[in-house]
C-alpha positions as CSV (number, residue, x, y, z in Angstrom):
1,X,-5.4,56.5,-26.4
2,X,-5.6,59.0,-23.6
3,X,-9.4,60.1,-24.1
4,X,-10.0,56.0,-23.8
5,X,-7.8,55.7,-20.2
6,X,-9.7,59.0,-19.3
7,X,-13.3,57.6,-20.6
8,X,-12.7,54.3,-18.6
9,X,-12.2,55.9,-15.2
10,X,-8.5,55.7,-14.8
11,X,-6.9,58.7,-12.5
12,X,-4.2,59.8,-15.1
13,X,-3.0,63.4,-15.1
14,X,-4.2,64.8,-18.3
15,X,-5.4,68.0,-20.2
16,X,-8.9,68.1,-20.2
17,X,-9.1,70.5,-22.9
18,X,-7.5,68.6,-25.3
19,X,-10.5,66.0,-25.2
20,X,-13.5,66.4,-26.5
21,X,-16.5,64.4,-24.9
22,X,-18.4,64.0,-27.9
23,X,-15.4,63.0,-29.7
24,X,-14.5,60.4,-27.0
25,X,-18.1,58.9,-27.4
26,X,-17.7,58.6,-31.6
27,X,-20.7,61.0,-32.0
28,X,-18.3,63.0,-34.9
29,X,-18.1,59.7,-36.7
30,X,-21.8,58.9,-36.4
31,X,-22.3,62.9,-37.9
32,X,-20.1,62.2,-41.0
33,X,-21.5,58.5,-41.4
34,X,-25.1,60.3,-41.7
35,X,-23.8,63.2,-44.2
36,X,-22.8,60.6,-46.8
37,X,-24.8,58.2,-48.6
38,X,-24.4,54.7,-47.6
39,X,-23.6,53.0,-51.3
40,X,-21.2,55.2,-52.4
41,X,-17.4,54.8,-52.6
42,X,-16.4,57.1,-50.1
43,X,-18.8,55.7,-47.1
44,X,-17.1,51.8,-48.2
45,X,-13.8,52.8,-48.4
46,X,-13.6,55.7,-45.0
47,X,-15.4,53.2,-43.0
48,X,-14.2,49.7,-44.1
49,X,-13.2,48.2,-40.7
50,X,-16.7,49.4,-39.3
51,X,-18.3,47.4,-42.0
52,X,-15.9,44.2,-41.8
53,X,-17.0,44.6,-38.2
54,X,-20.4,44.7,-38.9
55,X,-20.7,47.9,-37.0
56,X,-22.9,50.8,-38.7
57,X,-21.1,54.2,-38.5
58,X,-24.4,56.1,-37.5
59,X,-24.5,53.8,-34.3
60,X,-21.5,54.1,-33.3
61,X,-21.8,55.8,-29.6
62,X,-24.2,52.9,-28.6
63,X,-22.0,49.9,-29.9
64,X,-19.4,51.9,-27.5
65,X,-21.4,52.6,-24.5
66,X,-22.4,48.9,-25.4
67,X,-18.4,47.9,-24.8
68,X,-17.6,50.3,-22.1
69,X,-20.5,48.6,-19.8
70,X,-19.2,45.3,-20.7
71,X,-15.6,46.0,-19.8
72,X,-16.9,47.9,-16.4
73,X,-18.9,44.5,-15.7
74,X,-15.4,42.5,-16.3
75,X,-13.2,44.6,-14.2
76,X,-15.2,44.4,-11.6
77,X,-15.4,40.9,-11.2
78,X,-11.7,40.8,-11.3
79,X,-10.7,43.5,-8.6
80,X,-13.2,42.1,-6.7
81,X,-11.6,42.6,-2.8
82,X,-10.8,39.2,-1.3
83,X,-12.3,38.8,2.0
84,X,-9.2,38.2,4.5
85,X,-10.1,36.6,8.2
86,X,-7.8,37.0,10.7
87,X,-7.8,33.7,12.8
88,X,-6.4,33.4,15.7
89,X,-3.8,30.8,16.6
90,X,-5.9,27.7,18.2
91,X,-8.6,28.0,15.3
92,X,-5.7,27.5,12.9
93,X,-4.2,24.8,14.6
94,X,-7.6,23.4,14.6
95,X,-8.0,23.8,11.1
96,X,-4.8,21.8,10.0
97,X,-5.9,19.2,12.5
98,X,-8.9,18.6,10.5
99,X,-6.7,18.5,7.6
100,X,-4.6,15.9,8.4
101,X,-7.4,13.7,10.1
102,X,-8.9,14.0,6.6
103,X,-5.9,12.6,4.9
104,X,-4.9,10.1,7.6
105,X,-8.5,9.0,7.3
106,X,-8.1,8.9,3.3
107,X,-4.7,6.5,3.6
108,X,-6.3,4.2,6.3
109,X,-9.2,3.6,4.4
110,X,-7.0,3.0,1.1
111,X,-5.0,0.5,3.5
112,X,-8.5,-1.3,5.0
113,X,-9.5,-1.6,1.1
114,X,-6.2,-3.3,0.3
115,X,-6.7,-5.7,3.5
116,X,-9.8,-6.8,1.9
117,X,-8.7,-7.9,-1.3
118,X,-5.9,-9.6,0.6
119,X,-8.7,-11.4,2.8
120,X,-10.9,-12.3,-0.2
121,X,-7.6,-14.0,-2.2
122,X,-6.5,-15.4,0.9
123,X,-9.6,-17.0,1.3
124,X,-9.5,-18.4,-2.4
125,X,-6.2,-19.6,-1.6
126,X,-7.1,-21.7,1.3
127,X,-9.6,-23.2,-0.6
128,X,-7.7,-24.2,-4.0
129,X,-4.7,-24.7,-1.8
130,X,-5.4,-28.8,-1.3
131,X,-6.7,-29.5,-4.7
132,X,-3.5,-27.9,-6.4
133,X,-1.2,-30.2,-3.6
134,X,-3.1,-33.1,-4.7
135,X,-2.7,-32.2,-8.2
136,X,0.7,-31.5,-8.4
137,X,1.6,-34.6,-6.2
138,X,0.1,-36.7,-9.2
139,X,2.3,-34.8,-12.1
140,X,5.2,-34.5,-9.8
141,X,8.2,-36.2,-11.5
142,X,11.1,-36.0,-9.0
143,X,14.2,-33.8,-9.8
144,X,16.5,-34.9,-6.7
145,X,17.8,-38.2,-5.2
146,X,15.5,-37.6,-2.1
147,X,12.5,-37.1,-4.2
148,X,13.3,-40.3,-6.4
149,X,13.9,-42.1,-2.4
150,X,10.3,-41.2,-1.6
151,X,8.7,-41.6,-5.0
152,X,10.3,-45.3,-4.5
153,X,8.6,-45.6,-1.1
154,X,12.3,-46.0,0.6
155,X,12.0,-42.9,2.9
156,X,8.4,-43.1,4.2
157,X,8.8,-40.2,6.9
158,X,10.2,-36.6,7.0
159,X,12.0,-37.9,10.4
160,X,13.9,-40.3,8.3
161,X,14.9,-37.1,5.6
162,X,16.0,-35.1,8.9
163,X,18.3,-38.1,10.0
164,X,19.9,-38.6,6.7
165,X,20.9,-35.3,6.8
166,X,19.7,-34.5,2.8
167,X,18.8,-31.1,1.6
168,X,15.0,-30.5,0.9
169,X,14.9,-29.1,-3.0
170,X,11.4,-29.9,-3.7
171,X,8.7,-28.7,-1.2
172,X,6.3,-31.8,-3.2
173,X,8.5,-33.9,-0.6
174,X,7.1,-32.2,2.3
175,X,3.7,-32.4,0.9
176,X,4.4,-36.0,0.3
177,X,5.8,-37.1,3.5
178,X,3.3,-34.8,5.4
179,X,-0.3,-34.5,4.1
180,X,-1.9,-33.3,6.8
181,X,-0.3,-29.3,6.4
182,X,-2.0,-26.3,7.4
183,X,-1.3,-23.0,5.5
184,X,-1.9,-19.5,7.3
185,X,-0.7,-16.8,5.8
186,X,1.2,-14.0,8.2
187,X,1.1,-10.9,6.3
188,X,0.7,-9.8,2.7
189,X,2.3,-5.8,2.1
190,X,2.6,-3.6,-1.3
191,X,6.8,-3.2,-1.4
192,X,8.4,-1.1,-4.2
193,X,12.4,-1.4,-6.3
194,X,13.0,1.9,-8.1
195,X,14.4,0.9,-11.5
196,X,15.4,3.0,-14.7
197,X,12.0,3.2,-16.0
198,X,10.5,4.2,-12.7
199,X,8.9,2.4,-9.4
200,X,8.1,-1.0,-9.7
201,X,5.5,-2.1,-7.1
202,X,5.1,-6.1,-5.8
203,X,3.2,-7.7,-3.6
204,X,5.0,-10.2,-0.6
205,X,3.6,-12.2,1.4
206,X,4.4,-13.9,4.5
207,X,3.7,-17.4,4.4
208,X,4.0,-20.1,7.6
209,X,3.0,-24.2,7.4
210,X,2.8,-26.5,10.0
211,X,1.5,-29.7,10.7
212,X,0.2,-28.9,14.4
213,X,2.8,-32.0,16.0
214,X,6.2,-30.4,16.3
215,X,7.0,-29.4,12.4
216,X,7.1,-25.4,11.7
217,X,8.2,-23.4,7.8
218,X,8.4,-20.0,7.3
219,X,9.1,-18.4,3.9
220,X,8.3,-15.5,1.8
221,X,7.7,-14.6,-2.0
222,X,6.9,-12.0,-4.1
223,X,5.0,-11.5,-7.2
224,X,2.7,-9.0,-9.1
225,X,-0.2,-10.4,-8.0
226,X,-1.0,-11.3,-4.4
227,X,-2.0,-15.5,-5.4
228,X,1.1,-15.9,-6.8
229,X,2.8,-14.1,-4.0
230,X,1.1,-16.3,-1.7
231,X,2.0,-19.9,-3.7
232,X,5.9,-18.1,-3.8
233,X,5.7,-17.8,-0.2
234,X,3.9,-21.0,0.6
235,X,6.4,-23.1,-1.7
236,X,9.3,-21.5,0.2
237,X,8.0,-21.8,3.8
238,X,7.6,-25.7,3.0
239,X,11.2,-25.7,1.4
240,X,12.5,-24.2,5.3
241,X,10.0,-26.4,7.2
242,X,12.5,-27.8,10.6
243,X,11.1,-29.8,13.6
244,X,10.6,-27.9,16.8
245,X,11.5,-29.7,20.1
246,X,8.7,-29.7,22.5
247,X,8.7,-30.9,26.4
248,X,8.1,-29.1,29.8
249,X,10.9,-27.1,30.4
250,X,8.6,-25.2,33.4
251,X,9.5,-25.3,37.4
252,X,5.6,-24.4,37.8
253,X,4.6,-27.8,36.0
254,X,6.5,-30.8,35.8
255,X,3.7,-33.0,34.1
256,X,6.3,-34.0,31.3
257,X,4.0,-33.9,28.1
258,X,5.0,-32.3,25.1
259,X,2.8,-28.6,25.4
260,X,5.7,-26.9,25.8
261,X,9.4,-25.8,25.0
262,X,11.8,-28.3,26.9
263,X,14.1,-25.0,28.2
264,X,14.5,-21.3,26.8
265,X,15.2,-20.4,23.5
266,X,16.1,-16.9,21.7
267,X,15.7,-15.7,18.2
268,X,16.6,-12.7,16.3
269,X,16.1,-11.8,12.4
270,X,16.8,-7.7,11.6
271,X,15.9,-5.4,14.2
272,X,13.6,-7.8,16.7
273,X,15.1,-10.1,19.2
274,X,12.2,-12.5,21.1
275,X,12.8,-15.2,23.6
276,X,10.4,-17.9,24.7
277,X,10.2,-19.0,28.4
278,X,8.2,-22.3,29.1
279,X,5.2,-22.3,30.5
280,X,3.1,-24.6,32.7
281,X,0.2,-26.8,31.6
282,X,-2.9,-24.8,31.3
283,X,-1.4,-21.4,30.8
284,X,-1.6,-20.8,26.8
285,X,-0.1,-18.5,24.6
286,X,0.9,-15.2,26.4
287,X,2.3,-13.3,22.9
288,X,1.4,-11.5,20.2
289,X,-1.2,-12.2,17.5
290,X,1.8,-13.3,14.7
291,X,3.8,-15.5,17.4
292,X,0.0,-17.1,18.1
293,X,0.0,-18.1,14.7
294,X,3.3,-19.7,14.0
295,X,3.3,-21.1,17.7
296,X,-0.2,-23.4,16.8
297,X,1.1,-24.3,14.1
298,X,4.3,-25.8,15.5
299,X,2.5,-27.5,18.0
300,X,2.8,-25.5,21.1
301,X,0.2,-24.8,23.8
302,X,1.7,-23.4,26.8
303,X,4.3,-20.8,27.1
304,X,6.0,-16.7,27.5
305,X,7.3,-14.5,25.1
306,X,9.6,-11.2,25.5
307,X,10.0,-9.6,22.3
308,X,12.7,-6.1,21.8
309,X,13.2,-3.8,19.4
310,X,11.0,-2.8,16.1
311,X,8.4,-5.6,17.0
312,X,6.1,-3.8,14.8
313,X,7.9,-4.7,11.3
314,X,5.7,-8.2,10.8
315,X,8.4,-10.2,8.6
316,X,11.0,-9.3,11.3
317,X,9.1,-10.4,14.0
318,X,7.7,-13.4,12.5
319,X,11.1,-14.8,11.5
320,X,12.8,-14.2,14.6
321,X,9.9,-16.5,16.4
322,X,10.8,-19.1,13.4
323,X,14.7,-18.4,14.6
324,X,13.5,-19.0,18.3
325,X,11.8,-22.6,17.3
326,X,14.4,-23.8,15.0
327,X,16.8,-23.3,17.4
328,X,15.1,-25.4,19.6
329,X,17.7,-28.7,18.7
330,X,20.8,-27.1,19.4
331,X,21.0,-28.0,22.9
332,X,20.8,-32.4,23.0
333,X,19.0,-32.5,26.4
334,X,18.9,-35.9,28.2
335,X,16.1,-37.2,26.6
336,X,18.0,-37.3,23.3
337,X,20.9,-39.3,24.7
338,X,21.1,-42.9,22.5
339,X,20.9,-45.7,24.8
């Protein structure tokens, strides 16, 4: 064992007169290999493990010089000296910059993909979405009194449902008693519920209808899929659908016609708190993209919005500007006195 640490180059303190070079190299064994005759007994049976091996005996000091240079080659290429580069503090700074450019990049373009496939299903939606209202108008067989009323033809507007003070339970009424309802859909995120077996992930999606003449719904649903998160949402926002009082509440204007809010209203839902000031004639729609949306569709041209808090959370935001409109009847102005 020590002539083999010694022949492979390792500095162990030895007696070098105890080792033989020759010996070391298995020239002794070749020697005596060559003295005997290579059928007899005694060659088989002295150098049976050089035979299972299928290694002669008489060239034995090449098959190891043959090893040695192989395990050299092998030790080199592990203790191979790793080159170390000694950067300075701004190029390593720069380097994780680039880093975590690379992986923000990386998660925006996983989140632009995922917008897509929203679009595109969106898209489909809009397009189906009137040939399933029409179709399920002609199956729909009424559950409530109120749908049975309509179905009869006794209730023939939604202003007539709003008097009678009855709870909506069937958003085929709103489709009934308003035909002409536009569907635009808010948002559409990837949520998550940690259960036993793990994460479950869902789509929800943000869903707002209007008819563009003073009638506003908001809702929201979720589902495995984003279509059937959509319909969810859509079915619900038709299910919360409220009339939105219009006028011209503004001391710039004064015209009277309906483009406005008639004074100004707050809303709040979560964290976000918005409140829309009228406007005069002419001036438009001074908020965000969201408010824009659900503003239209309610039927109103012309006004301001101050929005606080975590504006950024969409659902929030959006249902606060739906808290803002409904609100809209609490205060009996004038104009609603009965004469």
């Amino acid at each position: 064992m020590l002539s083999g640490i010694v022949d492979a180059g390792v500095p162990v303190p030895h007696d070098e007169g105890r080792i033989v070079k020759n010996m070391v190299k298995g020239e002794h064994i070749a020697k005596y290999g060559k003295s005997l005759d290579a059928g007899s007994e005694v060659y088989s049976s002295k150098f049976s493990r050089y035979l299972a091996e299928k290694v002669s005996p008489e060239k034995l000091p090449e098959h190891v010089t043959k090893v040695k240079a192989e395990i050299d080659g092998r030790s080199r290429l592990i203790q191979k000296p790793r080159l170390r580069l000694k950067l300075s503090l701004r190029l390593r700074l720069r380097l994780r910059l680039k880093l975590r450019l690379k992986l923000r990049l990386s998660w925006v373009r996983k989140c632009r993909l995922r917008r897509k496939l929203a679009r595109r299903v969106v898209i489909k939606h809009d397009i189906k979405a009137k040939q399933r209202e029409t179709s399920s108008l002609e199956t729909w067989v009424p559950r409530t009194r109120l749908g049975r009323l309509i179905q009869e033809g006794k209730i023939s507007s939604i202003d007539e449902v709003f008097l009678s003070g009855l709870k909506i339970s069937e958003h085929q009424i709103v489709d009934a008693l308003l035909p002409d309802l536009q569907e635009e859909v808010i948002n559409v995120n990837l949520v998550q519920k940690q259960t036993d077996a793990g994460e479950k992930s869902r789509f929800k999606a943000i869903v707002a209808v209007g008819n563009r003449d003073g009638y506003i719904g908001l809702g929201g649903g979720k589902a495995s899929q984003v279509r059937n998160a959509i319909e969810k949402a859509a079915a619900a926002a038709r299910l919360n659908i409220v009339p939105v009082k219009r006028g011209c509440g503004s001391w710039e204007c004064g015209c009277g016609k309906p483009h406005s809010v008639p004074f100004e209203v707050e809303g709040k839902c979560g964290g976000v708190r918005v409140v829309i000031v009228p406007g005069p004639r002419g001036l438009g729609l001074v908020a965000s993209e969201v408010a824009k949306v659900i503003l239209g569709l309610a039927g109103v041209k012309d006004l301001w919005m101050r929005s606080f808090g975590a504006t950024r959370t969409v659902p929030s935001f959006a249902f606060a500007v739906f808290d803002a409109l409904k609100k809209s009847y609490n205060l009996i102005t004038q104009a609603d006195w009965v004469r």
